[in-house]
C-alpha positions in Angstrom: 38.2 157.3 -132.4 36.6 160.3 -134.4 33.3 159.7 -133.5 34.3 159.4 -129.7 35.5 163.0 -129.8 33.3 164.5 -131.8 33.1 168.4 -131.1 36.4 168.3 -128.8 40.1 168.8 -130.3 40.8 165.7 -130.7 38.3 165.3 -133.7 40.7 166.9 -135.8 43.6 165.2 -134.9 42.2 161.4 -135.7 40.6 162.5 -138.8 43.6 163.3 -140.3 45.4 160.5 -138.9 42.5 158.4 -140.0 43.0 159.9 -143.5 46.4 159.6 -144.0 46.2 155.3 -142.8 43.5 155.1 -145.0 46.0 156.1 -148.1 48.9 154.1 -146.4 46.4 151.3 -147.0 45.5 151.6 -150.9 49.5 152.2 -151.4 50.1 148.9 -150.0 47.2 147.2 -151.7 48.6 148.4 -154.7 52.0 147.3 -154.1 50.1 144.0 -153.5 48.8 144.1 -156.9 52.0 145.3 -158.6 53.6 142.3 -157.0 50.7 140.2 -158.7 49.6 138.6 -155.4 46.8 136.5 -155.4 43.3 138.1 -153.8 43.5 135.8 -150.5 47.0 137.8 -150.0 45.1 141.1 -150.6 42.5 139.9 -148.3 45.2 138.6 -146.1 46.9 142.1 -145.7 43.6 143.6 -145.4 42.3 142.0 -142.6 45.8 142.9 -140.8 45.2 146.0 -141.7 41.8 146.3 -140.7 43.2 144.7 -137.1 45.6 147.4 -136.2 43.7 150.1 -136.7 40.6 148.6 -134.7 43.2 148.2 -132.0 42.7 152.3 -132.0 39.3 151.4 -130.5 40.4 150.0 -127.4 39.2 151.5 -124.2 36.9 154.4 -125.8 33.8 153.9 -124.3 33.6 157.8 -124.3 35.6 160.8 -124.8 36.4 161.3 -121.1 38.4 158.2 -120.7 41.6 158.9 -120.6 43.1 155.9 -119.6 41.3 154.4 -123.0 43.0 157.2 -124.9 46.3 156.6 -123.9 45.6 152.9 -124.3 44.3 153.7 -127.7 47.4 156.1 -128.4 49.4 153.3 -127.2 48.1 151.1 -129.6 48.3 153.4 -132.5 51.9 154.2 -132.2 52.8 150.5 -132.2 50.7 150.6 -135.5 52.5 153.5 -136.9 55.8 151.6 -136.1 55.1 148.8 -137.8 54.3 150.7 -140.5 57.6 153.0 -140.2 59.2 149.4 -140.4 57.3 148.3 -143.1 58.2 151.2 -145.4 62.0 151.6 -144.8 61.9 147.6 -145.9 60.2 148.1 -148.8 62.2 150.6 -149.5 65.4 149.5 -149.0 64.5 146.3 -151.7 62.6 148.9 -154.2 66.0 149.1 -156.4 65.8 145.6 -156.6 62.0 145.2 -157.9 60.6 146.9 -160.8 56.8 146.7 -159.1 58.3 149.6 -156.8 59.8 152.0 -159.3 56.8 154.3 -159.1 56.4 154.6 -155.4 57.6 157.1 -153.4 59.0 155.9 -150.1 61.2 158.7 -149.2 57.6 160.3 -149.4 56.2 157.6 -147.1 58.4 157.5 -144.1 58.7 161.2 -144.3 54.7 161.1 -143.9 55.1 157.9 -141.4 57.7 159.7 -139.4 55.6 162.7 -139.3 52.6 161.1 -137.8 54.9 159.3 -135.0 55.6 162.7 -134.2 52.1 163.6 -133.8 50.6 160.7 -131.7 53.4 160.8 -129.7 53.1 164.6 -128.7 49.2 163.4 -127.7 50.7 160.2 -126.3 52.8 162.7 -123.4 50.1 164.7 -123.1 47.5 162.3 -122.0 49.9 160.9 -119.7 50.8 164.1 -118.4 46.7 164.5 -117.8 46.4 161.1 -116.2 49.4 161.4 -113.7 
């Protein structure tokens, strides 16, 4: 998604986003480790990974689609949601698994939660554009 907006304000916007999953991503492959998974598991949770955020890709042939933006905003909040889920799981069982005592999940949803915000603000707006 960064490189189809190069030069317009949405540049900034999905490389921060893009950023930010990127460090969702080691935090999980390190809980994945911590929880001594085996390295099909890792590549498992990787590929998943890798899945959801090439959903962000769909429909961006070029910057001025904005049908593929909102499809791709679309996308990327379900994403985010998942994640959201995935975090307030995690930590909810964290007491209960030494593996976890280091990770800061307070930290995560209040980041998760944040970014929900944000693509959802440029969710409204694109729709707003479109109709």
């Amino acid at each position: 998604m960064v490189e189809h907006h190069d030069g317009n304000p949405l540049e900034k916007f999905f490389r921060d986003l893009r950023t930010e999953i990127s460090t969702d991503q080691e935090t999980l492959r390190t809980l994945i480790r911590k929880l001594g998974a085996e390295e099909s598991s890792v590549r498992k949770a990787r590929a998943w990974i890798t899945q959801k955020i090439g959903q962000m890709k769909i429909g961006t042939a070029d910057a001025d689609d904005r049908f593929g933006l909102l499809q791709a905003l679309e996308a990327l909040a379900l994403g985010i949601a998942g994640k959201k889920l995935l975090w307030r799981l995690l930590g909810a069982i964290a007491s209960h698994r030494p593996e976890f005592e280091e990770t800061d999940f307070r930290r995560l949803e209040t980041r998760v939660e944040e970014q929900v915000t944000r693509v959802e603000a440029e969710r409204l707006q694109t729709a707003r554009e479109i109709f």
